[in-house]
N, C-alpha and C positions, 0 to 999 in steps of 0.2 A: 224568528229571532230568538238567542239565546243568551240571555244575560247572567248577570251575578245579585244577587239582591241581599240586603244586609239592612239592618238598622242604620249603620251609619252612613249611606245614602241619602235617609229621609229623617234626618236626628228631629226631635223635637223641645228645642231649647226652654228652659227657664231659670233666666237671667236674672238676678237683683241687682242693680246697679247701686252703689251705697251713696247714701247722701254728700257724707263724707269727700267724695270724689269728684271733683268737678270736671271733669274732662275724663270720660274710661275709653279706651279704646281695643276693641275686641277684635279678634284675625282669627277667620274662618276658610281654613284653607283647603281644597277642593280639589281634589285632581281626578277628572272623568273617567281612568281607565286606570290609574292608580290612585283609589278613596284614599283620605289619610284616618284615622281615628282622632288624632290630637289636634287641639284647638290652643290659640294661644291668647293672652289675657295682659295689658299691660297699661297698669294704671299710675297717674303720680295723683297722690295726697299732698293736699296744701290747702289752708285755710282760706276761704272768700269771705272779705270783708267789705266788697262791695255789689252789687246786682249786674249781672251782665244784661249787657243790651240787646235788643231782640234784633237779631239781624232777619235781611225778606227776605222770602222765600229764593231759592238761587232758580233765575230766569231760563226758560228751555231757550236755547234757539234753535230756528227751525230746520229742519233736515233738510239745509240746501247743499248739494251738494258743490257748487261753486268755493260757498266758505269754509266748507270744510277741506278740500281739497288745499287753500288757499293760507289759510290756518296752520293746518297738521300733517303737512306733508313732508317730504325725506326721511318715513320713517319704513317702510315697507308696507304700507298702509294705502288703498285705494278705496273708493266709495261710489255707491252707484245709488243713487233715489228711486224708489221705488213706490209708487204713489203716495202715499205722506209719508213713506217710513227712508229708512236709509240702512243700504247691507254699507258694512265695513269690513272686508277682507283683507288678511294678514298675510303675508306672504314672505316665506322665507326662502334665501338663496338654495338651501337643500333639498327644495320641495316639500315643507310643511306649510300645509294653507287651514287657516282657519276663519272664520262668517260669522261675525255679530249682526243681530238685527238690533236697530235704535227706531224708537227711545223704548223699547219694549228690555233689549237687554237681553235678550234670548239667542247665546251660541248656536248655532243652526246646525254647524258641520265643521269635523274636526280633520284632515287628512295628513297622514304620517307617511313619509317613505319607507319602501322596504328593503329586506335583505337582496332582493330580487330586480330591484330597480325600479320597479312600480311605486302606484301609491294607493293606499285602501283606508277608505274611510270607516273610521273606529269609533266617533261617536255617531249615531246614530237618530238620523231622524227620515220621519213620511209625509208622506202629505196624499190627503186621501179626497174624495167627492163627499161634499157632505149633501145634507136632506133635500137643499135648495141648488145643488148643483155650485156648494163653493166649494173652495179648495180650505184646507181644513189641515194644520201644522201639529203632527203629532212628535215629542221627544223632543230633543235636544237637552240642554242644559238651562233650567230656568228654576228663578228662588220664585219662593213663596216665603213671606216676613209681615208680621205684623207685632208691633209693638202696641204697649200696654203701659201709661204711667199710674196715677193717682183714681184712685175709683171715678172723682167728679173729672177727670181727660177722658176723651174721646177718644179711639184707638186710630191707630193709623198704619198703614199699609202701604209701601213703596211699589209703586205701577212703572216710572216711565223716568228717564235716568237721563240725563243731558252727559255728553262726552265733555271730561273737563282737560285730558293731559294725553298723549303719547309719546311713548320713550324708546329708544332702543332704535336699531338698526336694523334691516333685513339680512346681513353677515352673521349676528350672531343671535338675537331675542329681539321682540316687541311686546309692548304693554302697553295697555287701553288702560286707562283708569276712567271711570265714569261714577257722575256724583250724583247725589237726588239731597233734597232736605224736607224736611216736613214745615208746613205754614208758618211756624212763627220763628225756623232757623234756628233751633234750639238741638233738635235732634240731626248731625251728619252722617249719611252712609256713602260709602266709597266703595266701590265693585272693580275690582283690579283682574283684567286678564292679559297673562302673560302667555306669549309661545315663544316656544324653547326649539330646540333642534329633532328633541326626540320627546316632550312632554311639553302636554297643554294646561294650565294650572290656573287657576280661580278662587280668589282672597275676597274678604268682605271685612271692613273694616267701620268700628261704629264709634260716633262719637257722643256721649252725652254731656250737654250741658246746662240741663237742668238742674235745680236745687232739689228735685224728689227721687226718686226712685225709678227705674223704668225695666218694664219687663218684657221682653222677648222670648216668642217661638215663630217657627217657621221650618223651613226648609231647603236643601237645595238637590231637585232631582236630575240624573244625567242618566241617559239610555248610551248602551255600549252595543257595538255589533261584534262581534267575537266568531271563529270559525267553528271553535269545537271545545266545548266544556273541559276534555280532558288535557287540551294542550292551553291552557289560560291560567296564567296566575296574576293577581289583583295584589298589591300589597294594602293589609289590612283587611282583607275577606279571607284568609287562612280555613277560617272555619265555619265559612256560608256556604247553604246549602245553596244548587243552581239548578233553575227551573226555568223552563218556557214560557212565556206570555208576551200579549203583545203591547205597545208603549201606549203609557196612560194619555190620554187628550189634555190638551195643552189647551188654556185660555187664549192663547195666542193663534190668529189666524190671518191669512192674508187679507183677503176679501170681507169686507162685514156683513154681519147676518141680512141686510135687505139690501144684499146686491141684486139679487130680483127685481128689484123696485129701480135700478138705474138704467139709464139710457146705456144704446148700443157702444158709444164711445167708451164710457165707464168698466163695460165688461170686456170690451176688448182689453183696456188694462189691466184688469186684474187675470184674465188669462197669461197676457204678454208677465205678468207679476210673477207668476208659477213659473212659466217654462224659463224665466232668468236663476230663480232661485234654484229649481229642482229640475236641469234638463231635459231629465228620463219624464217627465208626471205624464205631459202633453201627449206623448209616443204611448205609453201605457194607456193610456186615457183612451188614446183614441182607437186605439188594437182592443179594448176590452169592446167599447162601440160596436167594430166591425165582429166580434167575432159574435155579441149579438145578434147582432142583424141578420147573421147567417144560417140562426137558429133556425128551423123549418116551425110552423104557425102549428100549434094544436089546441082543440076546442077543452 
């Protein structure tokens, strides 16, 4: 695999949010295979002279797909459950498809039509055997965020993201917007993925409502598959150097680490789990098998 690597891939934020400001809202805008460098910041000032109320935490529900189908449908949007999790695939009239996994939030695969008629998948992800014989989700597009208020707060870290809204049409764009809140409803983050006809683009959008301070770093990593260094231009890598390596391991996996420990039923699905998400793994998988097996025995 041949990528582009840049700071601004894996920026590392820190944020001050002024007391001053009761409501900030930050947009962090992301495009897989076109990084942008610029972030955008947009706050209103206005005095609070009363305490805002704690709102709960906002409620996941669960990845049935019945109600989602049921919910959020006519948007060019499908969904398929996939033992607790749910892919939501975007599909547009021109032949761009793009795969959310929920509630993890983690873009899977991005596919673009080409000059040529085809379609080649340009963001970039694997899935490999791990130690215990799982299947094991390397790449795609996935944040890492963790915010920081008052020394005496306890830090927090957005995991798992409920779908709040879909927009748009399969004629012309789609956008997911998926929300998450931290326990006491004070801090909102919003994860907005749109696909466009010829670009797939990823927003983060935060709100604070606290009367202190709150700090933010993180990140957001996307692996690209590229043919050849010298025909690739990125805008906003102008001047990154590119190098080979291969994508970093992902928190995210299908199976969990003591799928070992499940009954026969259990592993049948999470086999069945791979070869829906990633066609080729099973084939692959199982030609590497044979072609061990063919190996002649020496002592």
């Amino acid at each position: 695999m041949t990528m582009a690597s840049n700071s601004l891939l894996c920026p590392n934020y820190l944020i001050p949010i002024s007391t001053s400001t009761p409501t900030a809202r930050h947009t962090f805008p992301s495009r897989p295979y076109l990084p942008s460098a610029s972030y955008y910041i947009q706050s209103t000032n206005c005095k609070r002279e009363f305490p805002l109320p704690r709102v709960a935490s906002i409620p996941y529900q669960p990845n049935n797909v019945d109600y989602l189908e049921e919910e959020f449908s006519g948007h060019g949007v499908t969904f398929e459950g996939i033992g607790d999790s749910c892919v939501a695939k975007m599909e547009l009239e021109n032949g761009s498809v793009a795969t959310l996994l929920l509630p993890s939030g983690l873009i899977t695969s991005y596919k673009a039509p080409m000059w040529h008629g085809g379609k080649v998948e340009l963001l970039h992800t694997s899935v490999s055997e791990g130690q215990d014989g799982d299947a094991v989700i390397k790449g795609g597009v996935s944040l890492a965020f963790n915010f920081q208020g008052d020394s005496d707060e306890v830090s927090w870290s957005p995991s798992k993201w409920a779908l709040h809204d879909i927009r748009g049409t399969a004629e012309e764009s789609i956008q997911v917007e998926l929300i998450n809140r931290e326990s006491e409803g004070m801090i909102e983050l919003k994860y907005i993925v749109t696909l466009e006809e010829d670009v797939l683009s990823s927003e983060l959008v935060i709100s604070n409502s606290k009367f202190s301070s709150l700090q933010l770093t993180g990140s957001i990593l996307s692996h690209l598959t590229v043919s050849t260094p010298d025909a690739t231009y990125a805008l906003g890598l102008e001047r990154s150097n590119i190098f080979t390596r291969p994508p970093i391991l992902s928190e995210f996996a299908i199976s969990p680490p003591d799928s070992e420990q499940e009954d026969g039923f259990n592993k049948l699905l999470s086999q069945v789990t791979v070869e829906r998400l990633f066609p080729g793994w099973g084939a692959r998988n199982q030609n590497n098998r044979n072609e061990a097996a063919r190996q002649p025995y020496r002592e």
